[in-house]
C-alpha positions in Angstrom: 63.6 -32.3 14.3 61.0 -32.0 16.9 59.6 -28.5 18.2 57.5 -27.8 21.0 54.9 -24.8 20.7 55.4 -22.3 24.0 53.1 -19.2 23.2 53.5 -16.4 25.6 49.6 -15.6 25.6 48.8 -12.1 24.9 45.3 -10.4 24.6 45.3 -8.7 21.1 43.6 -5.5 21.1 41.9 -3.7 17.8 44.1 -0.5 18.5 47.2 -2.4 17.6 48.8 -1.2 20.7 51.3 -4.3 19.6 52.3 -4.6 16.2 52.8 -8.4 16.1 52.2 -11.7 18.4 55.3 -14.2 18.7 54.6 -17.7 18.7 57.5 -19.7 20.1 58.7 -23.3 18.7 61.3 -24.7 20.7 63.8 -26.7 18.6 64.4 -30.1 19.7 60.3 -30.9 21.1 57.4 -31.8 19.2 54.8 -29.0 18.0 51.6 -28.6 19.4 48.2 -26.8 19.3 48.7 -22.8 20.5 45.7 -20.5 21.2 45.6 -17.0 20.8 42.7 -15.0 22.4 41.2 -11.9 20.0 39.5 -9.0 21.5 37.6 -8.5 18.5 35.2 -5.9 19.5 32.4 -6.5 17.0 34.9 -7.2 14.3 34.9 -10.6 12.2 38.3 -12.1 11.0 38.1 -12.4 6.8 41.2 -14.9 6.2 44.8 -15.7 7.6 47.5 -15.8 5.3 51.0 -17.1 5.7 53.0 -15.6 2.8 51.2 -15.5 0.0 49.3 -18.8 0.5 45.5 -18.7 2.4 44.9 -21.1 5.2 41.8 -23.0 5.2 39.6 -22.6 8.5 39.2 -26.3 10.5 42.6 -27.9 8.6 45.2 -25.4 9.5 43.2 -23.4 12.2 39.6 -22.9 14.3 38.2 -19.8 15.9 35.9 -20.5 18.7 34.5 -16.8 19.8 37.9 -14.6 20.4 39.9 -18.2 20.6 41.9 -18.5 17.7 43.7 -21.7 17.6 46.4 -22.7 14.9 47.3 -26.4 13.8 50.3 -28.1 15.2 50.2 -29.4 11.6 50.0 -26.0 10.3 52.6 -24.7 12.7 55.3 -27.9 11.6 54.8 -26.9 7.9 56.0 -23.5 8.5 59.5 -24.4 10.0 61.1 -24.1 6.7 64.7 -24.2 7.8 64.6 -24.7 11.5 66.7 -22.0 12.3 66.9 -20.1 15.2 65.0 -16.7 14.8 61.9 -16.0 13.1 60.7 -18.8 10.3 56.9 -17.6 8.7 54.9 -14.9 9.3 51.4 -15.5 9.4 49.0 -12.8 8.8 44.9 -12.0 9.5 42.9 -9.4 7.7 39.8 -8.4 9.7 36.8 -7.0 8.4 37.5 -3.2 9.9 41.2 -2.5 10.6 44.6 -3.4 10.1 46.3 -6.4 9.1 47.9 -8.1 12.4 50.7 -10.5 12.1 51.8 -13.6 14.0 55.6 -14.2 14.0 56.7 -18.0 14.1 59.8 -18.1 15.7 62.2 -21.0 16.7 64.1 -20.9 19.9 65.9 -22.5 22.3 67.4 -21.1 26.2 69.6 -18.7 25.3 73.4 -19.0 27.0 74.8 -16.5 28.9 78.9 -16.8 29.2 81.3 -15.0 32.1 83.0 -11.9 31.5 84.7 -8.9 33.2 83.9 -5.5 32.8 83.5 -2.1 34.8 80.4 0.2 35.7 81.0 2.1 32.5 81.1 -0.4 30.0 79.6 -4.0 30.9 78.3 -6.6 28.4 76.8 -10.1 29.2 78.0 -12.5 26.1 75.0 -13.9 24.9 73.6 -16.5 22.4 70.2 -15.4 22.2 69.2 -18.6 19.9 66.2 -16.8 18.6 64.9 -15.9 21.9 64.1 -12.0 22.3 64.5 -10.1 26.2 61.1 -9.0 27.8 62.5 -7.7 31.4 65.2 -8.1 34.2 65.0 -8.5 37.9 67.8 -7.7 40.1 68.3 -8.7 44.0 71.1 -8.6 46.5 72.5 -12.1 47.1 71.8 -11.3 50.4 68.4 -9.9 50.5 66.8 -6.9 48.9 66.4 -5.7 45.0 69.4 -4.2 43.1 69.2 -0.4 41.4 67.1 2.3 40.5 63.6 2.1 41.6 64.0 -0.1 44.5 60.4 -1.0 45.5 60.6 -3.8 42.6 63.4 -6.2 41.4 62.0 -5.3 37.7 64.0 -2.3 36.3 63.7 -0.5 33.2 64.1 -2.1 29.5 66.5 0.2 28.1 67.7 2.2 30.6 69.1 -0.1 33.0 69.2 -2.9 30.8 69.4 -3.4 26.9 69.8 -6.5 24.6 72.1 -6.3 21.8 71.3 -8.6 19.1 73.3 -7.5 16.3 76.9 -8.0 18.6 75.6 -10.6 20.9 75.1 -9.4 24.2 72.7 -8.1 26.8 74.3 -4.7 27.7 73.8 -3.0 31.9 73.8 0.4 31.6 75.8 2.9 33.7 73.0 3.7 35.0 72.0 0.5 36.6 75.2 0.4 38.6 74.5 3.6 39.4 72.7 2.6 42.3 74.1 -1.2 43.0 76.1 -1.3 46.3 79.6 -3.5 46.2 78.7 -7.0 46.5 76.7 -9.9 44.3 73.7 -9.5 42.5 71.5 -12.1 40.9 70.1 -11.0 38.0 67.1 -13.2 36.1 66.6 -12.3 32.4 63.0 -13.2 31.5 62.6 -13.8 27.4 59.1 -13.8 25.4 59.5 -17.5 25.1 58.7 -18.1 28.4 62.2 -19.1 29.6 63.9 -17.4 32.6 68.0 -17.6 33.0 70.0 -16.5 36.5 73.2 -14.9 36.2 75.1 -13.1 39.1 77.3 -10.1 38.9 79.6 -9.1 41.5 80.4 -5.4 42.0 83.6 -4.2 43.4 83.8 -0.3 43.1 83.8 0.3 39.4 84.9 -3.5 38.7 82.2 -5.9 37.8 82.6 -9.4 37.2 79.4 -11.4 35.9 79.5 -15.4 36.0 76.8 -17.8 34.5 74.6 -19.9 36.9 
């Protein structure tokens, strides 16, 4: 099986305003280098451990000032099951600070199916296939963004919108139709992976019918 490395780049602060970094292997593509870029502030990184065994510096990875880069090799060896969802967890030790962990996780565009629902209760079926929801946009079909907060397409993570991983579905809040006027909607679901997928709703009083692009 090949995987293909897609790293959502991130700068890493030393506040640990984050509490992990997700690296992204898509199944079916071959792996490749990633870089991740630490703001290091004067700090030194001491080791990098995935599980219990230490990575060696040059064979599994190089830092180059803040530019840490890991292995393709190094990355491979970690897909121990090729699952969807997370596979290792790597993890660096600095010389002042926490320990910050990188999560390996395999993925692949997530599938969004059609379904019926009402303003009240409305639930997009969703095989996430290890991918994880960063944000939504919403726009009229025919010009202008959808719901609350209307000077941007991007509404709120969790109160418009909410994934739900556990039943398999990406949930629009009541509050979201709240302020959507009768007529269609495309809606693009942007995941950590880098991937974007369009669905539209239509809206029809408290009826909602979503249909997969």
């Amino acid at each position: 099986m090949g995987i293909f490395l897609q790293h959502v780049s991130r700068r890493l602060r030393f506040d640990h305003s984050f509490s992990s970094d997700l690296i992204h292997l898509k199944k079916g593509s071959p792996v490749q280098d990633t870089q991740v870029t630490l703001n290091l502030n004067g700090n030194q990184l001491k080791s990098l451990h995935a599980g219990s065994k230490q990575l060696k510096q040059d064979t599994d990875y190089t830092l180059s000032g803040d530019t840490l880069t890991f292995k393709a090799s190094l990355l491979t060896s970690l897909i121990t099951s090729g699952k969807y969802g997370e596979n290792a967890v790597m993890t660096a030790k600095f010389t002042k600070g926490a320990d910050w962990n990188f999560r390996v996780v395999v993925y692949d565009t997530p599938k969004l199916s059609t379904v019926e629902g009402t303003t009240q209760a409305f639930t997009i079926p969703t095989d996430f296939r290890g991918s994880q929801l960063a944000t939504m946009e919403a726009v009229y079909t025919n010009g202008g963004n959808a719901g609350p907060q209307d000077w941007t397409p991007y509404k709120e993570f969790g109160n418009t919108f909410a994934p739900a991983y556990d039943t398999h579905g990406i949930k629009l809040l009541p509050e979201f139709f709240n302020s959507v006027k009768d007529g269609e909607v495309t809606l693009k679901f942007h995941f950590w992976s880098g991937d974007v997928v369009t669905y539209k709703i239509t809206k029809s009083g408290t009826r909602v019918t979503g249909t997969a692009s």
